[in-house]
SEZABA-900946 format. One line per 8 residues: their letters; for each residue y, z, x of C-alpha. Coordinates in nm, 2 decimals. Each point is the difference from the previous one (the first is absolute). Layout:
BEGIN
A	Y:Z:X; ...;
***
This chain:
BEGIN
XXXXXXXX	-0.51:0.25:-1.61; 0.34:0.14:-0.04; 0.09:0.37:0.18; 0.32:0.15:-0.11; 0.27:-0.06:0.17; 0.02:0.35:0.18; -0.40:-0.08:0.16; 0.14:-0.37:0.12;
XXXXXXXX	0.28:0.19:0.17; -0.26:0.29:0.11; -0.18:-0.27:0.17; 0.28:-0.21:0.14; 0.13:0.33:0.13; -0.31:0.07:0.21; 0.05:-0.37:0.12; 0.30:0.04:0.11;
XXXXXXXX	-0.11:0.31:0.18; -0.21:-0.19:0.24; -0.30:0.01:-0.23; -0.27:-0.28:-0.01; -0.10:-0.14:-0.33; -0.34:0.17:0.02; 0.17:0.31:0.04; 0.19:-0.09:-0.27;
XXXXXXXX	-0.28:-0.10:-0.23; -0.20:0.32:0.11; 0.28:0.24:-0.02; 0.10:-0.14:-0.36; -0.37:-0.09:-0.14; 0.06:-0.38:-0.02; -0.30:-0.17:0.03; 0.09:-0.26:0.23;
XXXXXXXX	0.29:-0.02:0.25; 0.13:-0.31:-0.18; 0.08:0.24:-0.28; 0.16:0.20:0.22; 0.20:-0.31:0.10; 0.06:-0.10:-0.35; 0.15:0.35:-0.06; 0.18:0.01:0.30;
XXXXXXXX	0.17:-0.33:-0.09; 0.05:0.11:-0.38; 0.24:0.24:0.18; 0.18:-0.16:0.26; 0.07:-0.30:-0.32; 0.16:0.32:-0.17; 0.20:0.11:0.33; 0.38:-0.07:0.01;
XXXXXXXX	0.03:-0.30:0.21; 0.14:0.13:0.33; -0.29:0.23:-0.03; -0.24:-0.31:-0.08; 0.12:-0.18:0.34; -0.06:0.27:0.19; -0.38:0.03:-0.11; -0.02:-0.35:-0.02;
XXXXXXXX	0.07:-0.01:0.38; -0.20:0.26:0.08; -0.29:-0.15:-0.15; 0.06:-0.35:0.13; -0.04:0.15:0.35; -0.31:0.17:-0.12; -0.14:-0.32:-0.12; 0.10:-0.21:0.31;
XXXXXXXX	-0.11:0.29:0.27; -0.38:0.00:-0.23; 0.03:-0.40:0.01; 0.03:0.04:0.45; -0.34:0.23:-0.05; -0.19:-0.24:-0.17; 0.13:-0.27:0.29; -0.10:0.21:0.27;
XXXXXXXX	-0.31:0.10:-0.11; -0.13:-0.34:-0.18; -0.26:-0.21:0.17; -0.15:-0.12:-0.30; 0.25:-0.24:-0.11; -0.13:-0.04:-0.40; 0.00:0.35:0.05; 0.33:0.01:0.11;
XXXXXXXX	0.18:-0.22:-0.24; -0.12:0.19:-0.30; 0.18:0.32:0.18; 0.25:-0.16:0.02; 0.04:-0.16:-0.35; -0.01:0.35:-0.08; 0.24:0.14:0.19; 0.19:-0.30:-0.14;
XXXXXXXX	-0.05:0.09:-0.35; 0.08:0.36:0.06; 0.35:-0.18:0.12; 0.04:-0.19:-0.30; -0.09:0.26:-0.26; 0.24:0.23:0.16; 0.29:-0.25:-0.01; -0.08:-0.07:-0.38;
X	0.31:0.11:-0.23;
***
């Protein structure tokens, strides 16, 4: 699925405003949030680069404060490692090019 470039910017807009991807998705009628992700990653790619640090950043701290959730909540440690694997894909597909 490809948005236009003005809905992946919509969406990493509402991001940026302290949205959560289901906000995101709902707001925007994605279907998933890792549409909403996907969008929101179409636009920072398009971002000048100091811009595309910054959201970079901002998203590496979201990723590592959701990756001290699933720590402090995880007893079930198959459980657990999928989270995480999760989390660490999140991580990776955000540091893509």
């Amino acid at each position: 699925m490809t948005d236009p470039p003005e809905r992946d910017q919509h969406a990493l807009d509402l991001r940026s405003a302290a949205g959560s991807l289901a906000r995101v998705a709902n707001d925007l009628g994605y279907g998933r949030r890792a549409h909403a992700m996907e969008a929101i990653n179409f636009a920072r790619r398009r971002a000048p680069e100091s811009q595309r640090t910054q959201l970079r950043s901002s998203e590496l701290a979201g990723r590592d404060a959701l990756a001290d959730k699933v720590r402090a909540v995880g007893r079930d440690h198959g459980k657990l490692a999928r989270r995480l694997a999760t989390v660490e894909h999140l991580r990776t597909r955000l540091l893509a090019p």
